[in-house]
Structures are given as C-alpha cells and as structure tokens.
Backbone as CSV, one residue per row, in Angstrom:
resi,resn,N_x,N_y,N_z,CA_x,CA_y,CA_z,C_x,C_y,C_z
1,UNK,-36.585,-25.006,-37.483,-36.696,-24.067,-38.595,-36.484,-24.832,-39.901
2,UNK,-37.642,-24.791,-40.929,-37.794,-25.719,-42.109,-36.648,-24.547,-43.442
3,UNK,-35.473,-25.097,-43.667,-34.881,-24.177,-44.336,-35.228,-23.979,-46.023
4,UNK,-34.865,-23.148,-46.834,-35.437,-23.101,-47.566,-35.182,-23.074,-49.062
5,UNK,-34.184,-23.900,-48.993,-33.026,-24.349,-49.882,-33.516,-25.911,-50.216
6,UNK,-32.264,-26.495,-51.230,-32.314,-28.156,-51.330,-33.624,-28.662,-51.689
7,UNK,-33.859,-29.675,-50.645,-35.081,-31.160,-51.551,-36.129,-30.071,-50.709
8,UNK,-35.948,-28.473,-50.019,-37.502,-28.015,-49.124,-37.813,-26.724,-50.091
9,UNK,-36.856,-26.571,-51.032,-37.637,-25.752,-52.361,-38.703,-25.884,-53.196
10,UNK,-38.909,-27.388,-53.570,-39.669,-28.107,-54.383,-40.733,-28.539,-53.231
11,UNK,-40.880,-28.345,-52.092,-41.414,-29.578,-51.619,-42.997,-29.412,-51.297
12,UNK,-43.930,-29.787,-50.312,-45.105,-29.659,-50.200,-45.583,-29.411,-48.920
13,UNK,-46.835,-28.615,-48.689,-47.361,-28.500,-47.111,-47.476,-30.321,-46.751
14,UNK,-48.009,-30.935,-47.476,-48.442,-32.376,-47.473,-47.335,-33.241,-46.237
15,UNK,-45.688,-32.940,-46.794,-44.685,-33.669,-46.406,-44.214,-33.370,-44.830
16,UNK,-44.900,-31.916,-44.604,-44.339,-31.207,-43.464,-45.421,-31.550,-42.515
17,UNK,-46.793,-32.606,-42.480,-47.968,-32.299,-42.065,-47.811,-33.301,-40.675
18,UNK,-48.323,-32.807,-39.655,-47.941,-33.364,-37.941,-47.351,-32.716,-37.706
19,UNK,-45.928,-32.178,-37.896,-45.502,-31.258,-37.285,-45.753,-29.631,-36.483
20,UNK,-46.210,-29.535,-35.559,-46.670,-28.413,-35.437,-45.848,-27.241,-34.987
21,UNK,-44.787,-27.858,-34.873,-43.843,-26.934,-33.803,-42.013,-26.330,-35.522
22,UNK,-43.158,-26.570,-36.738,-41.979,-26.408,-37.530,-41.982,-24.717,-37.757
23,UNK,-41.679,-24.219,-38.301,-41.550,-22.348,-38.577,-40.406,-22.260,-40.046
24,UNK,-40.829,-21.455,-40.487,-39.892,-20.832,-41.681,-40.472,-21.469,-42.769
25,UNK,-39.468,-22.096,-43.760,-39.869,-22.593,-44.712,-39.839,-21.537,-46.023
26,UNK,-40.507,-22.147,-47.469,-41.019,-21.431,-47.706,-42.524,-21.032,-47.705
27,UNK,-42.676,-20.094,-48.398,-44.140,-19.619,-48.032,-44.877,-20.469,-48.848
28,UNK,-44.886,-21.218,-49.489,-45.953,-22.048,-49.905,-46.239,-22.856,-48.351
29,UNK,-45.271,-23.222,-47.914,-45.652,-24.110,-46.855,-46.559,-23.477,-45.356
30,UNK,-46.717,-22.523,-45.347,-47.672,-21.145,-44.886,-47.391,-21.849,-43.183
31,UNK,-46.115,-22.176,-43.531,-45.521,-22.108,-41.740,-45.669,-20.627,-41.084
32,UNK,-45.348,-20.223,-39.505,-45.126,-19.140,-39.126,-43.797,-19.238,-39.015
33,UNK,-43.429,-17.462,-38.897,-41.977,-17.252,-39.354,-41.132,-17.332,-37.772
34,UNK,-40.048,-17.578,-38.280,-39.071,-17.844,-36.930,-38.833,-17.279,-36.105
35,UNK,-38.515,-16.648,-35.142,-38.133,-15.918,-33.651,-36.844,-15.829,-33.805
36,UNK,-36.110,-14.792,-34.135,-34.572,-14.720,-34.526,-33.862,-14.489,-32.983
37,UNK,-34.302,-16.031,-32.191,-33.884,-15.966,-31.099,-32.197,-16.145,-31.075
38,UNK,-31.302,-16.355,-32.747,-29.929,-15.981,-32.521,-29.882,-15.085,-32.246
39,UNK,-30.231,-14.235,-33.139,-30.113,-12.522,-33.184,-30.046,-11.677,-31.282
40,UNK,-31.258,-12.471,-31.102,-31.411,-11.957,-29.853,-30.055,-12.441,-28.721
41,UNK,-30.052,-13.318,-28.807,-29.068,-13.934,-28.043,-27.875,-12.976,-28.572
42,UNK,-27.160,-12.937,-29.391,-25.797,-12.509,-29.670,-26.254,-11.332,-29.010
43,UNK,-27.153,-10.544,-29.241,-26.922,-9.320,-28.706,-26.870,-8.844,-27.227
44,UNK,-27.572,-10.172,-26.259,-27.514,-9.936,-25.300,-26.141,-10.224,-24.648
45,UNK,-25.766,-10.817,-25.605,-24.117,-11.503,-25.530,-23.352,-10.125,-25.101
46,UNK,-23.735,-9.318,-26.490,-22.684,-7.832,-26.457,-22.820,-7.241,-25.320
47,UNK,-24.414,-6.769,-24.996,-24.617,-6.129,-23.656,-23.984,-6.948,-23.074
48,UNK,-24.098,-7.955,-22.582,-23.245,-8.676,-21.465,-21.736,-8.168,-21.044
49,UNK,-21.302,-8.289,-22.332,-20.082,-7.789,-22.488,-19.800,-6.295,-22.481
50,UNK,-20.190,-5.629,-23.075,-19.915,-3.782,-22.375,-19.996,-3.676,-21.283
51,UNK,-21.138,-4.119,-20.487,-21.246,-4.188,-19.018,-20.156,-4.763,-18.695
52,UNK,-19.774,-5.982,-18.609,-18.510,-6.030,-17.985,-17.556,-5.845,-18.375
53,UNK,-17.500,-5.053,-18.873,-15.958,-4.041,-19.680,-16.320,-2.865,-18.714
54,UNK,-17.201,-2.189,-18.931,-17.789,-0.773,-18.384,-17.461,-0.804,-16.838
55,UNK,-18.225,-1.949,-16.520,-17.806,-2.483,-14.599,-16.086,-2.549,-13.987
56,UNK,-15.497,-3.460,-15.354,-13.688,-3.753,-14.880,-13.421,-2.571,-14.795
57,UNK,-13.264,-1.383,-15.705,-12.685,-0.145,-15.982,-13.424,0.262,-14.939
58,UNK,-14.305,0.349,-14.632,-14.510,1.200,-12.941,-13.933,1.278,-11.889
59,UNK,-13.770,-0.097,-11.916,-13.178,-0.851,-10.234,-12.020,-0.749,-10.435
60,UNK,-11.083,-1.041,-11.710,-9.881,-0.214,-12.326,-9.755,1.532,-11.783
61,UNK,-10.273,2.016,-12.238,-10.172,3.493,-11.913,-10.744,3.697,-10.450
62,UNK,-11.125,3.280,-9.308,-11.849,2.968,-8.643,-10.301,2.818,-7.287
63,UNK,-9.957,1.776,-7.865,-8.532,1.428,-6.932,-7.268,2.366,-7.184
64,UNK,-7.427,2.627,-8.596,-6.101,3.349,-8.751,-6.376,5.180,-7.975
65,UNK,-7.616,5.371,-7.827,-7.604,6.465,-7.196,-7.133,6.237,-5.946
66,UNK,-8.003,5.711,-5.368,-7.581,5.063,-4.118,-6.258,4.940,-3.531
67,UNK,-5.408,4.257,-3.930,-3.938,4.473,-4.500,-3.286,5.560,-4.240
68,UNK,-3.952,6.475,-5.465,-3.373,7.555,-5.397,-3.678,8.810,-4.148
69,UNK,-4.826,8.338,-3.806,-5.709,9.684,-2.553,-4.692,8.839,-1.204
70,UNK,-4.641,7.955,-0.755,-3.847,7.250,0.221,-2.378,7.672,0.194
71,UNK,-2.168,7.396,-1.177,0.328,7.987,-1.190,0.247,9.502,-1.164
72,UNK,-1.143,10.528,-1.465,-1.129,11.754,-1.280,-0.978,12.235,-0.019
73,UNK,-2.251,11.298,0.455,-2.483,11.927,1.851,-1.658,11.726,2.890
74,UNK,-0.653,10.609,2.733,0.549,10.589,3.374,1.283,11.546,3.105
75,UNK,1.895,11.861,2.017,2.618,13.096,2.378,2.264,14.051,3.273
76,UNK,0.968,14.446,3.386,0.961,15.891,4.252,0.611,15.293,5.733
77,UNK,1.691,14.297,5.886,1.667,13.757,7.840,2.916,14.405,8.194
78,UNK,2.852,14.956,9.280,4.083,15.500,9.149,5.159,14.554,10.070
79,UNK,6.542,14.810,9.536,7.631,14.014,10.099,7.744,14.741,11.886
80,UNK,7.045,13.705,12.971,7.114,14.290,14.271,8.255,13.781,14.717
81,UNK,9.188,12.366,14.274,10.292,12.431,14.740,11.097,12.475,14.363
82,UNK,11.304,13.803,13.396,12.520,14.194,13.436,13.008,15.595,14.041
83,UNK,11.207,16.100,14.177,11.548,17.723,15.137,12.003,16.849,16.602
84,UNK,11.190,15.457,17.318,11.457,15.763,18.423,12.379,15.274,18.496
85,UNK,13.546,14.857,17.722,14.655,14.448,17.956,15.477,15.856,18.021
86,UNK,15.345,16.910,16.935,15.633,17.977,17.109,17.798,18.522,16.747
87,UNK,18.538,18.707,17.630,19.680,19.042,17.224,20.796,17.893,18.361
88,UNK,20.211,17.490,18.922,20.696,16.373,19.989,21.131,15.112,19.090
89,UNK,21.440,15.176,18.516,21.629,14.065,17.526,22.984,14.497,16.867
90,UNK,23.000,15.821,16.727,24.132,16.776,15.676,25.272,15.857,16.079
91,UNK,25.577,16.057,17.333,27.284,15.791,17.788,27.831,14.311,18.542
92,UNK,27.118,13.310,17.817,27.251,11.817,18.379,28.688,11.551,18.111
93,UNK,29.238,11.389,19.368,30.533,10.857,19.442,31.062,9.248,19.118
94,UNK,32.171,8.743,19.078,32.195,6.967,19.067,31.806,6.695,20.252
95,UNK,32.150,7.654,21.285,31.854,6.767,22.536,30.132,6.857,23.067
96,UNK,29.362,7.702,23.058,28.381,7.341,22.728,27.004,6.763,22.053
97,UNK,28.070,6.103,20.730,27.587,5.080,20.018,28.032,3.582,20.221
98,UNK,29.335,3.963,21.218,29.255,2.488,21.685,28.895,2.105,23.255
99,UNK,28.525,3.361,23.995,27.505,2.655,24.887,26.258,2.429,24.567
100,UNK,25.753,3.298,23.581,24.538,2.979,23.253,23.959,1.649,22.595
101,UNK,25.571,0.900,22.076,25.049,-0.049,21.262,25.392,-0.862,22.491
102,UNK,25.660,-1.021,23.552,26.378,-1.882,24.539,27.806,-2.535,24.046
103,UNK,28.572,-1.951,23.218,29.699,-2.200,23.239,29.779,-2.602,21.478
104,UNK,28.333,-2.005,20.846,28.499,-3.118,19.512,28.222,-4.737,19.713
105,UNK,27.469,-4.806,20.872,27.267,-6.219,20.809,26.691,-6.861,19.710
106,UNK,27.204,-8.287,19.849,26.325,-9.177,18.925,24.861,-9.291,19.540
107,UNK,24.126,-9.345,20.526,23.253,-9.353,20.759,22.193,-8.161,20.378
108,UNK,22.759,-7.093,19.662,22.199,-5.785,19.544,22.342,-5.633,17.723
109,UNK,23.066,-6.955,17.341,23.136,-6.675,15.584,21.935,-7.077,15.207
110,UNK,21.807,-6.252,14.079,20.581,-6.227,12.795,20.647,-7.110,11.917
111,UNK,21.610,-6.804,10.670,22.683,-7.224,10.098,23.646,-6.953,9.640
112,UNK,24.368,-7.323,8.814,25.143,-6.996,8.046,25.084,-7.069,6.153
113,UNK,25.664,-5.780,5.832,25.290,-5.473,4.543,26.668,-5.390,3.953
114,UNK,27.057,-5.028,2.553,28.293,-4.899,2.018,29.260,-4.201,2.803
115,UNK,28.774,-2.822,3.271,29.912,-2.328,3.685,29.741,-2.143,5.266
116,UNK,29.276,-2.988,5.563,28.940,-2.630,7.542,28.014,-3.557,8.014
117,UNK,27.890,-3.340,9.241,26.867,-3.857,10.099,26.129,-2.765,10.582
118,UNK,24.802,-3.133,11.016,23.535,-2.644,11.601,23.471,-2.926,13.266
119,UNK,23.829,-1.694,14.210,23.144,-2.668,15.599,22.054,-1.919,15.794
120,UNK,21.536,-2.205,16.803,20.344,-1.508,17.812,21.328,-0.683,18.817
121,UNK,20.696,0.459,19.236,21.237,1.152,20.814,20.223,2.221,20.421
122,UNK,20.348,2.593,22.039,19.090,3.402,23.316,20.343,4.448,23.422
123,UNK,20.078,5.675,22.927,20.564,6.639,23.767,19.796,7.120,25.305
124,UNK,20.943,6.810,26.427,20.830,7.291,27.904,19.901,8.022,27.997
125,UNK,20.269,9.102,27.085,20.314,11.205,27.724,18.698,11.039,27.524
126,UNK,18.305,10.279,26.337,16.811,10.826,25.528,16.114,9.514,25.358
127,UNK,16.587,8.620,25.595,15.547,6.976,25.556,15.381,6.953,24.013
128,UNK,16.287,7.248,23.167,15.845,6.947,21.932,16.334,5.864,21.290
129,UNK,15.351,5.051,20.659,16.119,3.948,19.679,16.541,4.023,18.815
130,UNK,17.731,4.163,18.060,18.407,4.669,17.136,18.949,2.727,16.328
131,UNK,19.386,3.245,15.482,19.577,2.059,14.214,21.566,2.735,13.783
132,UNK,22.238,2.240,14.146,24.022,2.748,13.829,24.462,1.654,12.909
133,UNK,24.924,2.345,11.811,25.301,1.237,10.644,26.556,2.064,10.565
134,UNK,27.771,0.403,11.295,29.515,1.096,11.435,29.475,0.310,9.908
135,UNK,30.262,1.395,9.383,31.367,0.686,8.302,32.386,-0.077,8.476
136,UNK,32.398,-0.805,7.961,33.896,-1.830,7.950,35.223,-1.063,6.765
137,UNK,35.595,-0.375,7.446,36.688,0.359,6.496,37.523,-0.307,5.922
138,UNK,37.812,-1.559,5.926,38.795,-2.220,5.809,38.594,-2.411,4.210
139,UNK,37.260,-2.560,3.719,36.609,-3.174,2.858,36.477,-2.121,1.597
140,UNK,37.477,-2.282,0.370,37.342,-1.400,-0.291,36.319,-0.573,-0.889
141,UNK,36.664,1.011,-0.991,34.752,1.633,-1.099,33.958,1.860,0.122
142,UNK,34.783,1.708,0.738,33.818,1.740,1.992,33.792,3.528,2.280
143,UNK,35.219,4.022,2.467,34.958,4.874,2.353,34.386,6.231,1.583
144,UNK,34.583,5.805,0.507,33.366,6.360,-0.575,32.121,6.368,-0.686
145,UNK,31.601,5.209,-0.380,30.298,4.671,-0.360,29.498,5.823,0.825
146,UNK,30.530,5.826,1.917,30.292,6.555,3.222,29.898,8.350,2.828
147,UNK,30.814,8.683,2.138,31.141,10.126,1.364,29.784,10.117,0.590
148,UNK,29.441,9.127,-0.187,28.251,9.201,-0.997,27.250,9.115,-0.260
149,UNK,27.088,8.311,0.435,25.407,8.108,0.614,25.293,9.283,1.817
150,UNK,26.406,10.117,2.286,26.041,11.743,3.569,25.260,12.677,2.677
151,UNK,25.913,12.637,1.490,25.561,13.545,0.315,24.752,13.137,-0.150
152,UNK,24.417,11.891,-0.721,23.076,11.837,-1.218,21.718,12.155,-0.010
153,UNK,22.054,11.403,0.834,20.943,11.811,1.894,20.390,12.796,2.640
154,UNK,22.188,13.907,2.789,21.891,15.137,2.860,20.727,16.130,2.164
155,UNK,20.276,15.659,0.896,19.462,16.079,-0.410,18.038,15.532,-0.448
156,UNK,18.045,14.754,0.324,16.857,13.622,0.251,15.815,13.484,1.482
157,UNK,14.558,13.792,1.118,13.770,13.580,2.215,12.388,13.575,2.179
158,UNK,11.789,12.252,2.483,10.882,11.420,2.339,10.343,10.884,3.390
159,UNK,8.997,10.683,3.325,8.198,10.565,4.908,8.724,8.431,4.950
160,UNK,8.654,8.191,3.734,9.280,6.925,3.203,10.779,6.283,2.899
161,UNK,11.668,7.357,3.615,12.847,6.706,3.149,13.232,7.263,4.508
162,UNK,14.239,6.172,4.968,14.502,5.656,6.340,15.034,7.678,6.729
163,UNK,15.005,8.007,7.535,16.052,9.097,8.356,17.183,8.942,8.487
164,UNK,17.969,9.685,8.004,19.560,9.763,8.665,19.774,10.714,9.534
165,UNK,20.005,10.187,10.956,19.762,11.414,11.847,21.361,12.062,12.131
166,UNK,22.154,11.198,12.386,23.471,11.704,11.840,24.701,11.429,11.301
167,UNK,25.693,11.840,11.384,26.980,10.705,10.873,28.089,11.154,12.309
168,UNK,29.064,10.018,11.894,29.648,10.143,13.018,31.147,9.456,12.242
169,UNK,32.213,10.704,12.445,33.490,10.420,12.102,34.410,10.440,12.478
170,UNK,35.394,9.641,13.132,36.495,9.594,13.921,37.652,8.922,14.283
171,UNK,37.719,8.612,15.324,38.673,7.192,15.427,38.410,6.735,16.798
172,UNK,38.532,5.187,16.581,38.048,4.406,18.087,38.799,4.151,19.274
173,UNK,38.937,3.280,20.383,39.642,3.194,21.596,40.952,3.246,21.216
174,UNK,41.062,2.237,20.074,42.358,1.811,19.077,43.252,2.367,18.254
175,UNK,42.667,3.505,18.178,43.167,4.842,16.865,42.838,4.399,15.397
176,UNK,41.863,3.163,15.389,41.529,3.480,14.065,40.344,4.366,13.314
177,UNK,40.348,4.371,12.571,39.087,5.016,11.586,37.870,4.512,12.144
178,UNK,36.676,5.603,12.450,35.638,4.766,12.764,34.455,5.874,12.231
179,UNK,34.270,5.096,11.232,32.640,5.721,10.795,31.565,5.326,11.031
180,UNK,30.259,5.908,10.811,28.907,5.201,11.428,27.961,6.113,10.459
181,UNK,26.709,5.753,10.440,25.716,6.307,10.151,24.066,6.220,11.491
182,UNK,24.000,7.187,11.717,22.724,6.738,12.870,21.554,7.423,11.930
183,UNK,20.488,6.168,12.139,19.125,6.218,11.303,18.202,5.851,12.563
184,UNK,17.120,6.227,11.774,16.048,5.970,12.909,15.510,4.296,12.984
185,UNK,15.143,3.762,14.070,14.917,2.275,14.278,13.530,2.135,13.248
186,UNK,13.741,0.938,12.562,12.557,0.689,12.368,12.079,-0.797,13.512
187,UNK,11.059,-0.583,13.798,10.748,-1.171,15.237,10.101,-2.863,14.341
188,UNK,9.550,-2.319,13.446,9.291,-4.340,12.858,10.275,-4.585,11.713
189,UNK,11.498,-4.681,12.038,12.129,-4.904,10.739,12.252,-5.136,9.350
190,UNK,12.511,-5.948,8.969,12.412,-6.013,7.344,11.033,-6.805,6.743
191,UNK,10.895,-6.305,5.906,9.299,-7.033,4.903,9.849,-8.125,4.968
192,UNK,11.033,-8.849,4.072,11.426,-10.547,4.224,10.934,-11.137,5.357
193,UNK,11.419,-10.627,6.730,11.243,-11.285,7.315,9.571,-11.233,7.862
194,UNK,8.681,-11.027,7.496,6.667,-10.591,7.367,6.824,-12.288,6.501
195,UNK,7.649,-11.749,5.297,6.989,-12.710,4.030,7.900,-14.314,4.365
196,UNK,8.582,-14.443,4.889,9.218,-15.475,5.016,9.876,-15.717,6.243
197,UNK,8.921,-15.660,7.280,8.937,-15.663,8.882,9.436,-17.122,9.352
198,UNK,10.952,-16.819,10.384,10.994,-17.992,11.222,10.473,-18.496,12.302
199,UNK,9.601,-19.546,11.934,8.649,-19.846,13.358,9.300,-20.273,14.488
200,UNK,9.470,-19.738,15.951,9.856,-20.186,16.736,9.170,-20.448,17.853
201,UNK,9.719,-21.307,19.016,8.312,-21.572,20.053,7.835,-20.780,20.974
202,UNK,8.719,-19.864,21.270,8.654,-18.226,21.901,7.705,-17.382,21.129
203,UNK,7.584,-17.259,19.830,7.265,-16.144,19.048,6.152,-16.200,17.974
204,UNK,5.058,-15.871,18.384,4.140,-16.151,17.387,4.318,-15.836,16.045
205,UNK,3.539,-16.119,14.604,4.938,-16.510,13.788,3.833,-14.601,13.009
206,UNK,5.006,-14.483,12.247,4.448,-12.971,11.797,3.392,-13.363,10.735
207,UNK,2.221,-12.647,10.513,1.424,-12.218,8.973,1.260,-10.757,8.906
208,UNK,0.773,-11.092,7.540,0.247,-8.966,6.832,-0.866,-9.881,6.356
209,UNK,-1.728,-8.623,6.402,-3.343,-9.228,5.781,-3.026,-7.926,4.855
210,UNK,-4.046,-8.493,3.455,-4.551,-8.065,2.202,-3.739,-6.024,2.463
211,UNK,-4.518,-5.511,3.209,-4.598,-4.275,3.384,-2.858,-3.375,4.015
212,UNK,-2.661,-4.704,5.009,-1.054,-3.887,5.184,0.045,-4.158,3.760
213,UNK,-0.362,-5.256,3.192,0.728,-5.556,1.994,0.373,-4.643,0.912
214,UNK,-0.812,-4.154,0.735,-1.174,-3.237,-0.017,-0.536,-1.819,0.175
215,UNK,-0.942,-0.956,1.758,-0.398,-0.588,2.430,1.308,-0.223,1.518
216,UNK,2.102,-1.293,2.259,3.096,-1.528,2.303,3.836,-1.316,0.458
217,UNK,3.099,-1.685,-0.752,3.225,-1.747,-1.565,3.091,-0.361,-1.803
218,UNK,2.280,0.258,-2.059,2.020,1.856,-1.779,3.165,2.833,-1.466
219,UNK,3.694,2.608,-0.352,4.488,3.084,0.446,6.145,3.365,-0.397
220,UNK,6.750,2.031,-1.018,7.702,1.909,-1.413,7.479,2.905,-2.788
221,UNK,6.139,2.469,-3.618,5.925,3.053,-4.696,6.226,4.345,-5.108
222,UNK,5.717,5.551,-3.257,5.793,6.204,-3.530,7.270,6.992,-3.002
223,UNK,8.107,6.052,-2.644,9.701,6.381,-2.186,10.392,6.660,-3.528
224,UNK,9.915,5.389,-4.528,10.587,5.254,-5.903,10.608,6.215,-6.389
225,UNK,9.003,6.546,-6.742,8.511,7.872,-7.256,9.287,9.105,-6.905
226,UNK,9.615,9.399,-5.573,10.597,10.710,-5.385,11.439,10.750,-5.203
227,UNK,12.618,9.459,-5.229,13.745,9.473,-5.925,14.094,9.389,-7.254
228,UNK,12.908,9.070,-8.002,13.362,9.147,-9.789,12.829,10.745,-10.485
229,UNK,12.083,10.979,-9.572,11.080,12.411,-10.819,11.264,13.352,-9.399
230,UNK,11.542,13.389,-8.360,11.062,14.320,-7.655,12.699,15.423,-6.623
231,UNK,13.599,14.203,-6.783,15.366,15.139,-6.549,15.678,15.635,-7.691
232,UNK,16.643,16.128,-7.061,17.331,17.550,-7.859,17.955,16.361,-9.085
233,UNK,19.037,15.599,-8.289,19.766,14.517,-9.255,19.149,13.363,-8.771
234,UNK,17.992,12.594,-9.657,17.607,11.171,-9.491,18.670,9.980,-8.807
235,UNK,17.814,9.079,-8.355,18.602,8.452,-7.583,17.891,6.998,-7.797
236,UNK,18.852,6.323,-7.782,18.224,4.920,-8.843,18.476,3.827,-7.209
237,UNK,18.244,3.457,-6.407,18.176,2.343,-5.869,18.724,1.063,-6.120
238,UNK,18.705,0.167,-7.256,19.429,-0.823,-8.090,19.542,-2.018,-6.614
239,UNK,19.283,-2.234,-5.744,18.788,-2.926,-4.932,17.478,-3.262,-3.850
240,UNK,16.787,-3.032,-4.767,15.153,-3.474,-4.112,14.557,-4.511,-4.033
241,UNK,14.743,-5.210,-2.761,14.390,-6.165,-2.509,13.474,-6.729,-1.230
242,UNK,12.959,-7.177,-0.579,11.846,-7.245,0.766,13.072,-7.117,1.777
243,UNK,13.938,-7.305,1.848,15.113,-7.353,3.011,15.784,-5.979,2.928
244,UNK,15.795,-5.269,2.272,15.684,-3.521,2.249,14.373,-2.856,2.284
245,UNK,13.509,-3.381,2.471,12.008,-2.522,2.509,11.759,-2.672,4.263
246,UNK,12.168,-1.700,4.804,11.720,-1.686,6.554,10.895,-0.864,6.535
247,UNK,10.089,-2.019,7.684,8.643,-1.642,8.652,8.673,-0.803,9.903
248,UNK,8.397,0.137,10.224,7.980,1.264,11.526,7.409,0.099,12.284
249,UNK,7.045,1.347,13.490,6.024,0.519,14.226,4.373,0.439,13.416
250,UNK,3.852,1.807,12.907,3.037,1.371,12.645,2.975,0.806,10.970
251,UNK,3.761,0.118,10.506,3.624,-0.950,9.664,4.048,-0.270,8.231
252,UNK,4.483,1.054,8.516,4.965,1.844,7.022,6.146,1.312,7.083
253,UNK,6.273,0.874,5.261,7.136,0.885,4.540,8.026,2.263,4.129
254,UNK,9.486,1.509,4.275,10.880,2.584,4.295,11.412,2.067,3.461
C-alpha cells in the first residue's frame, strides 16, 4: 500500500512504474484502491471472540445445571437403611457393643479422633455392620462434646451426612462411664485414603476416575449446603477435610 503522505505527496506515476502489485496512493498515481483486509481481519477477530465467549458461558451453564439436576435428584432417593434398620437399634447395650466389636479389638479399629476411637462390629441378631465411636471420657469435653453432637444430630438429617443410629450410655465390666455413638458403616472408608492410597502387595492400590471425584465433590457440597441454609440452627463443620469425607459402598460421599 503506496501511502499518501511524505516524499509520495509530491511524487509521480513515472517513480511507481513496474510495480504492479502497488494499491492506494494518491490518485494522481491512478493505483487501485486497497482491500481493507485489516478491517476485515479485526473483525473476524471479534466474531472469533463472542463465539468463544458465547460457547464458555454455555458449557458453564451447561455443567452447573448438571450439578445442580444430579444434588436434586439425590435428595428424592429415599433413606432404605434406616427404615430397615427400623427400632432394633433403640436399646444397644455395652455389652452388645462389645461383642459386636469383638471385644473393641484392635483389629476392628477405624481410627481414632479427638475424643474416641472408631471400631467396626456385626450385630449377631441382624448381620448389620455398624461403625461405634467409644469416647474416651477421660479426655476433657468429652463429655460435652457427647451431649452436643446427640442433640445436634438428633435435628439433622441428610441422605449425605453419616446416620446416627443410636447412642449408648452407661457403665462397663469395670463400673466406669461408658459412652458410644453407633453410625452406619461406611464400607470404602475415607476419601484420604482414594487420594493418597497405601500400596500394598495384597491390595490393589485404590483410584476415582473424573466422574466419581466429581460425584463425590457434589455430594459433600450438598451436606454443606443443608447444614448452613437448610437447619433450624446452622451448623458450621470447621473440620473438612478428605479424612472426614466417608465413602458408602456405592461411592457416596458422607
């Protein structure tokens, strides 16, 4: 493009002559005029760009429905085990929480948390796997903590937040204090251990693909959700971490 300013104001068809491929100029120089192939370009630039603005915000709104039609449609599953557990649960004694756990064995612990330990035990009567978290009374708060979380949980209920099927208060072989909480098993334990699996030579080592961590993300989201906006008195969690997020059998997050 022959511009049309400087030493090409003054100048002549004469100076510009061989060139065939020049355009613009001025009109004395009776070039043809230019193809405002910037023009064109920037603009295809813009389209370029709305389109993929227009496209992100889709697939944006696109997932977040998704999202949302999935944590809905969970709610209306209904909780089947806690009818078929039913009132058999009401009157758990110590002593049938400690055959069930086989004595509280170490071979039957979960873990241990601030104020207790976690075992596994099979009730006899009903083949059920139950989850018994004894308090360690010894440990100040313990018994409060115990008082609090009957009452909070008493209030609380979520297809996403573990079951408390009952409590259990008394005293042991020994005459001391013996409290418990029985929850329902979660059969794949904790997310930590998904995300940061110990490989052993027995045990093939754990993964989650794309869809269960999603899944799984979902799940907690929508626990949060109805303990902050959806109880009577909100309930703040203040420990959320993958080693409190337990897996069912089929792979829901608690």
């Amino acid at each position: 493009m022959v511009p049309t300013k400087g030493i090409f104001k003054n100048g002549t068809a004469t100076s510009l002559a061989g060139n065939k491929n020049l355009c613009g100029g001025i009109p004395h120089f009776k070039l043809p005029p230019c193809k405002l192939q910037v023009q064109h370009k920037r603009g295809l630039t813009i389209k370029l760009k709305i389109i993929i603005s227009v496209v992100s915000v889709l697939i944006g709104v696109v997932l977040m429905l998704i999202s949302l039609f999935l944590c809905h449609s969970k709610k209306k599953k209904a909780d089947s085990t806690s009818t078929s557990l039913g009132n058999s649960l009401l009157n758990l004694s110590y002593q049938s929480l400690l055959k069930a756990t086989n004595g509280f064995s170490p071979d039957n612990l979960i873990g241990t948390g601030s104020f207790g330990s976690v075992y596994k035990g099979i009730l006899d009567r009903e083949g059920i796997v139950i989850a018994v978290k004894v308090l360690n009374l010894t440990r100040h708060g313990a018994s409060k903590s115990f008082a609090a979380e009957c009452e909070t949980l008493r209030n609380i209920r979520h297809r996403n937040l573990v079951k408390v099927l009952t409590a259990c208060s008394g005293v042991d072989y020994h005459g001391n204090d013996f409290k418990a909480l029985v929850y329902d098993f979660m059969a794949n334990g904790s997310l930590d251990g998904w995300l940061h699996p110990t490989i052993g030579l027995d045990k093939a080592p754990k993964t989650l693909n794309v869809l269960q961590r999603l899944n799984i993300a979902i799940d907690v989201a929508c626990a949060l959700e109805y303990l902050h906006y959806h109880c009577v008195t909100p309930v703040i969690h203040c420990d959320l971490k993958p080693s409190n997020i337990l897996l069912d059998e089929n792979m829901n997050g608690h």
